[in-house]
C-alpha positions as a printed Julia matrix, in Angstrom:
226×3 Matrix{Float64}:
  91.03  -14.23  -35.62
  88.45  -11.43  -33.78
  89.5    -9.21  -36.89
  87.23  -11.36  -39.48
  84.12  -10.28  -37.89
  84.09   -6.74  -36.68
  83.1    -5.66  -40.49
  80.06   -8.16  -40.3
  79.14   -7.81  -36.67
  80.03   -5.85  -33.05
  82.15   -7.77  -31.04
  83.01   -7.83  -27.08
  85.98   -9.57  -26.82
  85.76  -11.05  -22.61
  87.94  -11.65  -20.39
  86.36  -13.17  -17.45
  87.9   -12.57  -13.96
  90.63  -14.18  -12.8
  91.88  -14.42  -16.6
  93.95  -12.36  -18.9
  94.12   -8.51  -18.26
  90.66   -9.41  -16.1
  90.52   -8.47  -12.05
  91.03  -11.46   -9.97
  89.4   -10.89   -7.07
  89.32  -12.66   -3.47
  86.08  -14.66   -4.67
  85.26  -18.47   -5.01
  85.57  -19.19   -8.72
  82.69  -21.47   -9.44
  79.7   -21.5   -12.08
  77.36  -19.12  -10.15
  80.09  -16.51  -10.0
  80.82  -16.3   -13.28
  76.75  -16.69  -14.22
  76.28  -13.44  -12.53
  79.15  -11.73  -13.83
  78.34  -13.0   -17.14
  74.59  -11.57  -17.0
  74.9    -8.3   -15.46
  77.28   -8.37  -18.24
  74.9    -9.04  -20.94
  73.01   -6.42  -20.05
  75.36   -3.66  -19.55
  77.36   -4.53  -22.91
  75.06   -5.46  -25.12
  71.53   -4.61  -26.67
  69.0    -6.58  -28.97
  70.15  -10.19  -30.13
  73.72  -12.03  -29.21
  75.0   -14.52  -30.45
  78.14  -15.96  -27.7
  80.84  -17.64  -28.49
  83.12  -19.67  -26.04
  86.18  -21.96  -26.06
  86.71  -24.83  -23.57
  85.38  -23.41  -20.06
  84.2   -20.34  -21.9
  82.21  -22.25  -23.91
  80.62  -24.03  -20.97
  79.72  -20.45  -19.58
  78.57  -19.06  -23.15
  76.19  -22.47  -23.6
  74.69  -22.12  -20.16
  74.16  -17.84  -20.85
  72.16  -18.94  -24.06
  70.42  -21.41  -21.44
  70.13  -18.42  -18.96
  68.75  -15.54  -21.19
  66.58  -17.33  -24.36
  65.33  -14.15  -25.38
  68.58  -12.51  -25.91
  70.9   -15.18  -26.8
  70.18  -16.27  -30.58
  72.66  -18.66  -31.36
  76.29  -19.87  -30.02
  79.17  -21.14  -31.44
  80.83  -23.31  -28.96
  84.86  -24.31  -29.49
  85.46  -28.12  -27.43
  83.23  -26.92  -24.49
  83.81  -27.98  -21.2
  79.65  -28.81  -19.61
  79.81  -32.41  -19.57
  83.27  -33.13  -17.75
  87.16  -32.85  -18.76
  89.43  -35.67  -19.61
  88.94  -38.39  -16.53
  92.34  -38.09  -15.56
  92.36  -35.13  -14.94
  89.32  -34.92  -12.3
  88.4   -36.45   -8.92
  85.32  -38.09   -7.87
  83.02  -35.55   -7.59
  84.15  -33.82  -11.5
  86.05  -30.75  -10.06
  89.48  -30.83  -11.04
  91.57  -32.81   -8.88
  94.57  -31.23   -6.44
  97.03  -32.53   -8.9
  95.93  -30.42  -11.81
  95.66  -27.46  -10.22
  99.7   -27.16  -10.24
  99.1   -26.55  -13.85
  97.69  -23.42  -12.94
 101.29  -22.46  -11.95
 103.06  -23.39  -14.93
 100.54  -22.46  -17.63
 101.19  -18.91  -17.91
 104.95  -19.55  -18.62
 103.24  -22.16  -21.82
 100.67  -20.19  -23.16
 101.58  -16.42  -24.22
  98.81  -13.86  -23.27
 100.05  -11.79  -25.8
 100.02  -11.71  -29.59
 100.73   -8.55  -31.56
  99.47  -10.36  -34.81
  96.19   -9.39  -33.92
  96.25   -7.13  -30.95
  97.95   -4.0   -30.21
  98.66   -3.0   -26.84
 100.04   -0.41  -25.06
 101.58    0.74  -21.31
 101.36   -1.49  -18.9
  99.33   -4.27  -20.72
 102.22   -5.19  -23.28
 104.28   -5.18  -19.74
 101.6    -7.58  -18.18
 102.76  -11.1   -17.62
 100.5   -13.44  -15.39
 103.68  -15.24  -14.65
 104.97  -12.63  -12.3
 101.5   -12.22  -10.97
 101.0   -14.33   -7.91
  96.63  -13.15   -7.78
  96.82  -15.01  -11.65
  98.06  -17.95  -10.05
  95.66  -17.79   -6.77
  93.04  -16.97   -9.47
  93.69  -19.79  -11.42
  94.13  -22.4    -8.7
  90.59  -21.47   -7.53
  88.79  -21.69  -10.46
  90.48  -25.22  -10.63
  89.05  -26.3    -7.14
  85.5   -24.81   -7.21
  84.45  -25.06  -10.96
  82.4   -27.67  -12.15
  83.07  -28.75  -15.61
  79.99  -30.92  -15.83
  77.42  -28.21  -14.38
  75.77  -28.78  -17.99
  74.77  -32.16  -17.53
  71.34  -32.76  -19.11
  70.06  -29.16  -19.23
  71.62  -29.42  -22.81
  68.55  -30.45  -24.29
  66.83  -26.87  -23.02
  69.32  -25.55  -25.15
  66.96  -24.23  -28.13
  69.11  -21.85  -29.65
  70.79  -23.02  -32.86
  74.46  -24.14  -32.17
  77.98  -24.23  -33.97
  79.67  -26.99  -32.08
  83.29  -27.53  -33.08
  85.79  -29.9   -31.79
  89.43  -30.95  -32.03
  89.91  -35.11  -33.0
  92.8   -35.09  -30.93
  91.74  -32.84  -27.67
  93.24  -34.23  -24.49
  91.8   -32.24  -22.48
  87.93  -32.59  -23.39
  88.04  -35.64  -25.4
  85.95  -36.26  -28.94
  84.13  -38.54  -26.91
  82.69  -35.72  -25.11
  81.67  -33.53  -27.93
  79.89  -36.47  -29.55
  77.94  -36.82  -26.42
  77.09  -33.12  -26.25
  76.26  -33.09  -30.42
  73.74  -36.08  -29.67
  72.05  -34.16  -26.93
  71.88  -30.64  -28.2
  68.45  -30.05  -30.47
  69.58  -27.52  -33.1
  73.86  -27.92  -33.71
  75.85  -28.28  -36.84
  78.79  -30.27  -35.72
  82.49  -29.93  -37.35
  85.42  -32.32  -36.2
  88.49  -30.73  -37.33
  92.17  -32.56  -37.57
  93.59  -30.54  -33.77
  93.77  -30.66  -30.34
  92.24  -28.43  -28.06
  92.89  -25.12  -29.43
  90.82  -25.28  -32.87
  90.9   -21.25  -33.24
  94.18  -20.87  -32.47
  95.52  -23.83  -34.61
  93.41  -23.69  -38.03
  92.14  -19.96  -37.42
  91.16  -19.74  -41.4
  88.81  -22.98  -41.14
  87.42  -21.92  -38.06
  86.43  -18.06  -38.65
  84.84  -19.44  -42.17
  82.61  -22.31  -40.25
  81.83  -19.59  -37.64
  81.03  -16.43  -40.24
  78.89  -19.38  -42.75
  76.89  -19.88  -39.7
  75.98  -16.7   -38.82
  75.34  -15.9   -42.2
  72.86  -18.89  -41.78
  72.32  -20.52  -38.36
  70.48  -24.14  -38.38
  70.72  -27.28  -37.9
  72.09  -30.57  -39.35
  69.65  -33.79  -39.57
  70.55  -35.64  -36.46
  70.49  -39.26  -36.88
């Protein structure tokens, strides 16, 4: 989908560590981590206005960099956010991820393909890559399952200024509807779009999304909120 927008706009395209073709270093994996890494990034990447973009715990981080850095940050588009918690049984007490969902950290990267050639050539040893033979993924993975908190949002939502694209998946089990009402309500500027998918809106209706996400940049603003 990236290939809609480089025409209109410069991308970065992020992996954050302990993801993808991303180091995974010996490091706790929790929100101030990837805050840090996130604005040192911001600054070293980018210059003038940026709008950030962010899908599930990505868009957690993007909404809380727009929180971070007002002056920089413009607008997001956020794609079923985690911020305000993950599906309940999937979590302990305290809103980390509980012990028993951090095995899927083991068997995700022999579900989900890291690759896709429809959209992004690679070469050497990244087309060789496969997180599934690499045991720092896993550890990687496992940590950010035990030490991220999925609800760091909370109620700093409504500091969130910047205009917003929130879209959301009907059927996500993972962060349900539910959820993304409760984060449309609170957010001050959004345009909100339920779509007919789960948790992957991007990767499932890629047309729909890239034209909700380039019709907002074209225009960012608001809906009326009831």
């Amino acid at each position: 989908m990236l290939d809609r927008f480089p025409r209109h706009y410069r991308v970065v395209a992020v992996d954050l560590p302990g993801f993808g073709l991303a180091d995974k270093p010996d490091t706790t994996y929790d929100v101030a981590f990837y805050r840090g890494w996130l604005s040192e990034l911001l600054g070293r990447e980018t210059r003038g206005p940026v709008v950030v973009v962010g899908h599930s715990m990505g868009g957690q981080l993007a909404a809380q960099l727009a929180l971070d850095h007002p002056a920089r940050v413009v607008a997001a588009i956020l794609l079923d956010p985690a911020g305000l918690g993950i599906n309940a049984l999937l979590t302990d007490t305290s809103g980390l991820a509980s012990p028993a969902t951090a095995w899927v950290a083991t068997a995700i990267a022999f579900v989900l393909p890291v690759h896709d050639t429809a959209w992004l050539a690679e070469t050497g040893e990244r087309v060789a890559y496969s997180p599934a033979n690499d045991t720092l993924a896993t550890q990687a993975a496992r940590r950010v399952l035990s030490a991220f908190d999925f609800g760091a949002l909370g109620d700093q939502l409504g500091r969130l200024r910047q205009p917003v694209l929130l879209l959301w998946g009907r059927h996500d089990p993972t962060i349900p509807l539910a959820l993304g009402d409760s984060m449309a309500r609170a957010l001050p500027c959004r345009r909100y779009l339920v779509l007919p998918t789960l948790h992957r809106p991007q990767q499932t209706l890629p047309d729909t999304v890239a034209a909700a996400m380039l019709a907002f940049l074209r225009a960012p603003g608001c809906d009326s909120l009831p």
